[in-house]
Every structure is written in structure tokens, then in C-alpha cells.
N, C-alpha and C positions, 0 to 999 in steps of 0.2 A: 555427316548427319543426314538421315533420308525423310523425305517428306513426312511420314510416318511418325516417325522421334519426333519431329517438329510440332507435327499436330498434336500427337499423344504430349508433351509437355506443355502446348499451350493451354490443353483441356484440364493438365492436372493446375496449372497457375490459377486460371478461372474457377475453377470447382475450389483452390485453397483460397481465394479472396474473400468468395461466400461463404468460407466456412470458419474462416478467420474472423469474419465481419460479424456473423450472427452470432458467433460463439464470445467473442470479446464485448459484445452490447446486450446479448443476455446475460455474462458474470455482469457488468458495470450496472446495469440496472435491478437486478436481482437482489445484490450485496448492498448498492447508495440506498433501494429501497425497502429492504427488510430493516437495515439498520436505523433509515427514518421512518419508519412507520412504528417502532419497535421505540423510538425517544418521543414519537406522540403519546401512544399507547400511555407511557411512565414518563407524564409529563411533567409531577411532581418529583418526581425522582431526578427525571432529567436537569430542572430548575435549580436543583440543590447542590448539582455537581457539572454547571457548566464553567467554564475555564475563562472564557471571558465577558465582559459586562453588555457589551458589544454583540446586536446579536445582527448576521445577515439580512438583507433587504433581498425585494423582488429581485431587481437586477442582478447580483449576487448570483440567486440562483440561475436564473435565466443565460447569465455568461457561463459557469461551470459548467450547466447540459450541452449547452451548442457546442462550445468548444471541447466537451468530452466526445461528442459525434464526429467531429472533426478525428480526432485522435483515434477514433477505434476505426474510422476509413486509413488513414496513415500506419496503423498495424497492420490493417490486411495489406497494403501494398508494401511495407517494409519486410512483412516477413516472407513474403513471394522468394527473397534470397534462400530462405528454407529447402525449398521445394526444387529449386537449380542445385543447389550441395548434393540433395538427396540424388539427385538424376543422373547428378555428373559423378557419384558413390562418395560424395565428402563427408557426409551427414549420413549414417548409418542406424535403422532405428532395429530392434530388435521384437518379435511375437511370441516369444520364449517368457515364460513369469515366472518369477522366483519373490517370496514377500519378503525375504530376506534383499535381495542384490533393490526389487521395487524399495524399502526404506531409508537403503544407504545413496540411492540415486536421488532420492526425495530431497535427503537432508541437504547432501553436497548441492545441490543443485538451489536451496535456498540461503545455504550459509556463501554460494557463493554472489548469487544478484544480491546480496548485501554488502557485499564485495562493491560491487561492481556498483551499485547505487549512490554508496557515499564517496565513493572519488569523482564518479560523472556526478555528481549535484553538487559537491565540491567546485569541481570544474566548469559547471553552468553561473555558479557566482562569480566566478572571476570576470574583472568587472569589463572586460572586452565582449566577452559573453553572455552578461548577464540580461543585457534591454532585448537583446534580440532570441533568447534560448528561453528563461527563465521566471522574466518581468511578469508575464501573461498568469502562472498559476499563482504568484505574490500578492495577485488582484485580491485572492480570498485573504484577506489579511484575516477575517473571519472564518476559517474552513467550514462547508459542513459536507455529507456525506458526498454530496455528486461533485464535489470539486478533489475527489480522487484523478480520475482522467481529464482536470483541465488544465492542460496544456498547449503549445505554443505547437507551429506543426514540426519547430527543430526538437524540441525536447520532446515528443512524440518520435520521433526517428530515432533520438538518443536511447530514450524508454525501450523500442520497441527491437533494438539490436541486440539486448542481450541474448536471449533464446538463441537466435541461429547462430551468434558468438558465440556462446556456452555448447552449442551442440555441434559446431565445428572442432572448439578445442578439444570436447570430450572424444571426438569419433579419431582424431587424430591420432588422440592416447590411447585410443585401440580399443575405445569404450562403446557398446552398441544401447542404446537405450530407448527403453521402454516409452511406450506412448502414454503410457495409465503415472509416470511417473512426473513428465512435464506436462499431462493433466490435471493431477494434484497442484503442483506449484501453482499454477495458473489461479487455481482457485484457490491458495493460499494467499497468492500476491493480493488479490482483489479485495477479499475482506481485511487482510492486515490496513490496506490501503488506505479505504474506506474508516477502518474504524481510526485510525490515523487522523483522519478530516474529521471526525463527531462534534468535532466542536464541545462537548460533554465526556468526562471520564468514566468510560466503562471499567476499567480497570477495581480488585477490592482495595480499601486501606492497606496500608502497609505494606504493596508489592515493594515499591521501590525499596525498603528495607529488608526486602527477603532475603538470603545468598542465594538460596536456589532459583528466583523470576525475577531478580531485581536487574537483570542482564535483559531482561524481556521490553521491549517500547511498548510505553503506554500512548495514550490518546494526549496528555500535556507532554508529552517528550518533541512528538510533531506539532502539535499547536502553539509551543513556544517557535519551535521555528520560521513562523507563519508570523506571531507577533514581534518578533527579535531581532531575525533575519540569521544572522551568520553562526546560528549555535544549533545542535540538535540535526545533522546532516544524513545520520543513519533510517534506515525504514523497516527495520525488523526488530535488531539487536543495538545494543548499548557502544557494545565492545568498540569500535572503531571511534568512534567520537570518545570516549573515556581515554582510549592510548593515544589520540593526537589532539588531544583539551579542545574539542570543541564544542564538549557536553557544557549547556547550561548552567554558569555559578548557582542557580536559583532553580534549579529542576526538580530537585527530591522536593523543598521549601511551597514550590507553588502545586507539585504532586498532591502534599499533605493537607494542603489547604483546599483542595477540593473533593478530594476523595476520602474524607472523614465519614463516618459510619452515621447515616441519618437517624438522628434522635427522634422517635416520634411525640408530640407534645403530648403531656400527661396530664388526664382530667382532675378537674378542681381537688377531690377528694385526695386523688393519691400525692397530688403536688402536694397539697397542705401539710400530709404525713411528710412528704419528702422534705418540706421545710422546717418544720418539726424535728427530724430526727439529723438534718445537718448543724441546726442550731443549738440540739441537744448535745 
């Protein structure tokens, strides 16, 4: 390797740290904050479909932001491995676009970090690893938005390995992919994440009985998690906790009981008919 390589790859690590950094603390604060400024706004809304009775203190928040800062420092230096794959040709990305091959790299790429989510957070509870990896985001026993990224700085390393994983194994399989496509995910992971910690169900009535979205996590599917502990281990999709029973006995049950369609109270006149014509 000549001085030259040398240099040229230190400059591409440092330019990917910065740009790893600002780009991972603009989605975490963009997503934690539209979504809570968005359950201010609909504050009566939000009251009528939060999950638990229990609501976050100062501290609370104050732990999730520091240690999500922490966490999006620990992404830019864990994914520096990116940037060596790429150099050394392990990691192959492609400038060619197609919206068709851009959809299916989309999908595979998020049906697989759900993969890859619920076995490593499976694996973070086991209980050799659990005080040291996993203890630290359990703090939010209340989740709310910004305790998406707060993490421990092992599970921050765990977190942050998937991508150059997924993008070694893909480049292996002879796969060159798109940058607009693990841009997408990025920004799919974040808001799923987040809206995952709402502490409130965004979610309408009756997803969970759909066939077509009832495979889809809601905001109580994570937030039982947070209250339970060992149930509720997926972060996208249903599917893997359904086929190795570690969905929630009580999930659809406590789904329903909060995400009921708000009745809004009806004035004197129309009640009286309404008691009127049920008594009739």
C-alpha cells in the first residue's frame, strides 16, 4: 500500500465519520421530534390512546438524549468498517438506477434487519448479556420518542453492524447496491423506531385484526416490551415472535384497549335524544 492509499483512505474514514455523524443525529432528532411535537400538538388525542398510566419524568428524558448522542458517535466509528470493505472491493456499491432492482433492495434489506434484530435482542437478554448490552435502554421502562437510540455503547456496536453485515453479505452474493436504497432503510429504520417508543398508539383500531397489516408492529407491540421484558422482541414485523411464541399472550387485548376510536362527547340535546331512543 503507498503513502497515497494510505492517505486517500484516511480522508475517506474521516469525511465517513462526519457524515455518518451528522446524518444519523439529523434522522434521530428529526423523527424523536416531529413525532413529539406532532403528540403535543394532539394532546387530547394523544391522552386517550397512551399505553401506559405511567408517564416519563425529567430524567427519563434527559438519560435517552445523552445516551442516544453517545450512540450516534458509536455508529460513525462502527461503521468506518464500511468504508475499509469498500476500499479493499468487499462492499461494492452501484450508480446505475433501476426503480424496480431500487424496491426489491429496499424490501430485502428491511425484511432482513428484522431478521437480524430479533435474534441480536433476543441474544442481548440472555441473561450473561443482558446488565452489560441491554440493561441501559430497559431504563425507559416508559419509552417515549428519543429513547429510540438509547443505548448502551455494546448495543450501539450491536445495532450499528448490521449495514456493513448486510452489505458484505450482499456484495459477496454478487450483489452491487444502490446508495438511494440503504438510504431509504435508514430512514425507514428511524421513524419505525421511534414511533415504536411513542409511548401512545398511533396505530387505527383494528389493525391488529386486519390479515392484510396485522403482521405490521404497532407502538403497544414495543411498549409491551419495555413493560414485560421477554415478549414482543421483533421491531418491524410480527412474524418472528408469532413463529417462536414470544408475541405477547395479551397484545391484540391491550392493542384494543387503547386504540379504540375516540368517541367525541355529545351535547346535552343530542344525548337526551340518544337516551331517549336507546330506552325506547
Amino acid at each position: 500500500m503507498t503513502d497515497s492509499t494510505l492517505i486517500r483512505i484516511i480522508d475517506s474514514i474521516g469525511q465517513h465519520f462526519i457524515n455518518v455523524f451528522t446524518f444519523d443525529l439529523g434522522r434521530y432528532l428529526i423523527a424523536a421530534g416531529l413525532i413529539s411535537v406532532s403528540l403535543w400538538a394532539a394532546k387530547g388525542w394523544a391522552n386517550n390512546r397512551r399505553i401506559q398510566q405511567r408517564r416519563a419524568v425529567t430524567g427519563d428524558y434527559v438519560r435517552e438524549f445523552s445516551s442516544s448522542l453517545r450512540t450516534v458517535f458509536v455508529f460513525g466509528v462502527t461503521t468506518i468498517s464500511t468504508v475499509v470493505m469498500k476500499e479493499f472491493g468487499l462492499v461494492r456499491f452501484t450508480e446505475t438506477f433501476s426503480w424496480g432492482i431500487f424496491a426489491v433492495q429496499t424490501v430485502v434489506m428491511i425484511i432482513a434487519h428484522d431478521a437480524y434484530f430479533y435474534w441480536m435482542h433476543r441474544g442481548l437478554h440472555h441473561k450473561r448479556l443482558f446488565r452489560a448490552t441491554h440493561l441501559h435502554h430497559h431504563k425507559s421502562r416508559t419509552p417515549t420518542p428519543w429513547a429510540a437510540y438509547s443505548f448502551s455503547t455494546w448495543e450501539a456496536v450491536a445495532e450499528a453492524a448490521f449495514v456493513p453485515l448486510f452489505l458484505l453479505a450482499a456484495s459477496t452474493l454478487g450483489a452491487e447496491y444502490m446508495g438511494l436504497s440503504v438510504f431509504i432503510f435508514l430512514w425507514h429504520m428511524i421513524f419505525r423506531n421511534v414511533i415504536g417508543h411513542a409511548g401512545v398508539e398511533l396505530y387505527p383500531a383494528g389493525w391488529v385484526d386486519n390479515k392484510w397489516v396485522g403482521w405490521w408492529n404497532t407502538t403497544t407491540h414495543h411498549d409491551l416490551h419495555h413493560s414485560a421484558g421477554n415478549y414482543n422482541y421483533g421491531l418491524y414485523f410480527t412474524w418472528w415472535d408469532r413463529m417462536m411464541g414470544t408475541e405477547h399472550p395479551q397484545y391484540k387485548e391491550r392493542f384494543r384497549a387503547v386504540a379504540k376510536p375516540i368517541r367525541m362527547a355529545a351535547r346535552p340535546a343530542e344525548a337526551a335524544i340518544e337516551a331517549a331512543v336507546k330506552g325506547g
